[in-house]
N, C-alpha and C positions, 0 to 999 in steps of 0.2 A: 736484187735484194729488195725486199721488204718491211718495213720499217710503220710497227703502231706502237704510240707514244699515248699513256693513259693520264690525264691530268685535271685536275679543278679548273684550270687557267689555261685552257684553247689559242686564246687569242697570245699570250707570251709565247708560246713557243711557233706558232705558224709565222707571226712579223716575223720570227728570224728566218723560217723557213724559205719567205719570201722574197728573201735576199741574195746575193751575189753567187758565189760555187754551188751551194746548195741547189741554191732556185735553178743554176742553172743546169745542175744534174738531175731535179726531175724533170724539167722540159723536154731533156736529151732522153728519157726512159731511160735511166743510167740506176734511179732506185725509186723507189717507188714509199711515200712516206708519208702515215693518216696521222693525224690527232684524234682522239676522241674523248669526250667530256665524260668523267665518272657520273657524273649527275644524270646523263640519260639512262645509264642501268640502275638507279637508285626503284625502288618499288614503293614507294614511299610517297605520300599523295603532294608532297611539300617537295620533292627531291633532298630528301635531307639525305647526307652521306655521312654524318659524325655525328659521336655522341658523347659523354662523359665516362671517362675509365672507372672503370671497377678499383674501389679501393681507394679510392680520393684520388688526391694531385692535380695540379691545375693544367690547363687546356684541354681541348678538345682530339678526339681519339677517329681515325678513320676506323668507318664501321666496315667488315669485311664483306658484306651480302654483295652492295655495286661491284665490289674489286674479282671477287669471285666471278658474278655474272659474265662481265667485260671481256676476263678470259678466257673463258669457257667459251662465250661468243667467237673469239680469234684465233686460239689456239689451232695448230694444226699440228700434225704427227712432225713435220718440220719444224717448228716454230721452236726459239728460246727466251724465255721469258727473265727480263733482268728487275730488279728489283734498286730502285735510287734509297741508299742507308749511309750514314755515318757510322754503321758498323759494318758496313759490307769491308769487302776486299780493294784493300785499294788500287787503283787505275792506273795502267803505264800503256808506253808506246806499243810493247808485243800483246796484250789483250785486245789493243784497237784493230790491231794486223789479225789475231785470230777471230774474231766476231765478223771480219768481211767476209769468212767461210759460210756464213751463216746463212741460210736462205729465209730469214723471219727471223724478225725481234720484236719481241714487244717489253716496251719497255715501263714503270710503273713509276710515276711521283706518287711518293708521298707528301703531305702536307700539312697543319696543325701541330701538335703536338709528338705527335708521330699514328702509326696504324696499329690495327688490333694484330698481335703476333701471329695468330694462323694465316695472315696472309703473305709470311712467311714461304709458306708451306708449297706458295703457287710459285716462287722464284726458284730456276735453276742457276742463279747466281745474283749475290746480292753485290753489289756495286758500290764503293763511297771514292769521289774527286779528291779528297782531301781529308786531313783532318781537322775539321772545323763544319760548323751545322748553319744549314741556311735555310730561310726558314720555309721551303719547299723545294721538293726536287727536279723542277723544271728548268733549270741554269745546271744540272748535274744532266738530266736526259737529252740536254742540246750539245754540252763539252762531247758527249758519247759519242749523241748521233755525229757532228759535226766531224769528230775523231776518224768516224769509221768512213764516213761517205768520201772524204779527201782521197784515201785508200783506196776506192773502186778503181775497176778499170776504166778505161776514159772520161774520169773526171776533171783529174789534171794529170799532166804530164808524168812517166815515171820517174825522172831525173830531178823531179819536184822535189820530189820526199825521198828520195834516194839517202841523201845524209841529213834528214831531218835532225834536228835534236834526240839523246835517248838511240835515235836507230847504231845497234851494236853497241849500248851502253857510253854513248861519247854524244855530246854537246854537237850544236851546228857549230862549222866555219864560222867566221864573220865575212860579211857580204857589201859592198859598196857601188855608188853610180857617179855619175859626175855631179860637181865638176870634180876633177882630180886634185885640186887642191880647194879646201873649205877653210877657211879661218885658220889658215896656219896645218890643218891636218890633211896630208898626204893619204893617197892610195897607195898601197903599195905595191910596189915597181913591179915586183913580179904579177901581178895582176894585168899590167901593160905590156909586158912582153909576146903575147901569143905562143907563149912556149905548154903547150898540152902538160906536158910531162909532170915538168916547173908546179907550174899550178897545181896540177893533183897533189905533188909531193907538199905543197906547203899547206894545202887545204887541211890534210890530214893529221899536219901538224901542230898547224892552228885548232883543229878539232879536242890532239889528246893534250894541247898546252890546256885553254880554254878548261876544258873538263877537269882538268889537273887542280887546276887554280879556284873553281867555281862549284864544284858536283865531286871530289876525290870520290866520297861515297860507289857513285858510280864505276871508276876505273878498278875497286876492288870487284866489280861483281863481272868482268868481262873475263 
């Protein structure tokens, strides 16, 4: 997989890049993942990328000519292009699972105020992490990326994410290490047994208790 991230802020998103599972899936050529600065496709002798909306209103407006450019530049007949909104769709565990299908993503921060609507128009899917607004989309294009690269194959184990949270609309188990007893709080027993069976059976249970108690939302939609 292929993975271009279009941003103001280069350097926020590559530190993460540079870090632990990630870093160490592209070193493996496991996915392959550019940053590139809107500012370099600005035509503009200043690099300027924004400019003030039509019609008043305060902040500053991403102009569409860089965002246009950018992608035109990367696009390929493969490529899906996602778009970072507080109005896009919002994000769960099976969109992270369907975008590893994807051979190219390129993905788009906005930033300022927001961006001029036709650039819109470039996104096959607009994207929002939440509802609530921040004040760029570069902590929304890294939740994505980070979302999806854990998913590849040989990044980490399958048994990893097997019962992730969400996967099958049900919460994780709860998980423990030693020691076995912590300030009065036990492991529990069935966890020291080595009984396989045991274990799956309470894992699952603990999963639709958990869900029950914390997310019901979720056990209506399974």
């Amino acid at each position: 997989m292929k993975i271009d991230i279009l941003t103001l802020f280069p350097e926020v998103i590559q530190a993460y890049l540079n870090e632990s599972i990630i870093k160490r899936a592209i070193q493996n050529n496991l996915v392959t993942i550019k940053v590139h600065n809107i500012r370099d496709y600005s035509l503009d002798s200043h690099k300027k990328v924004d400019d003030y909306g039509f019609g008043g209103g305060q902040g500053m407006v991403l102009m569409p000519q860089p965002i246009f450019d950018a992608v035109d530049a990367l696009r390929t007949k493969n490529s899906k292009v996602l778009l970072m909104t507080p109005q896009g769709k919002p994000y769960h565990q099976k969109m992270a699972k369907a975008l590893t299908k994807e051979q190219h993503l390129i993905i788009i921060c906005g930033h300022y105020e927001g961006f001029d609507e036709r650039i819109r128009t470039l996104a096959d899917e607009e994207i929002s992490i939440g509802d609530y607004v921040l004040t760029g989309g570069e902590l929304a294009s890294l939740v994505i990326t980070d979302s999806i690269v854990r998913l590849l194959d040989g990044v980490i184990k399958e048994e990893s994410h097997e019962y992730d949270s969400f996967t099958e609309n049900l919460l994780d188990y709860p998980v423990y290490t030693r020691p076995v007893n912590f300030r009065g709080m036990e492991v529990p027993e069935v966890l020291l047994s080595g009984h396989h069976k045991n274990i799956e059976t309470w894992r699952k249970q603990e999963q639709l208790k958990r869900t029950k108690e914390r997310r019901p939302d979720l056990l209506e939609k399974s």
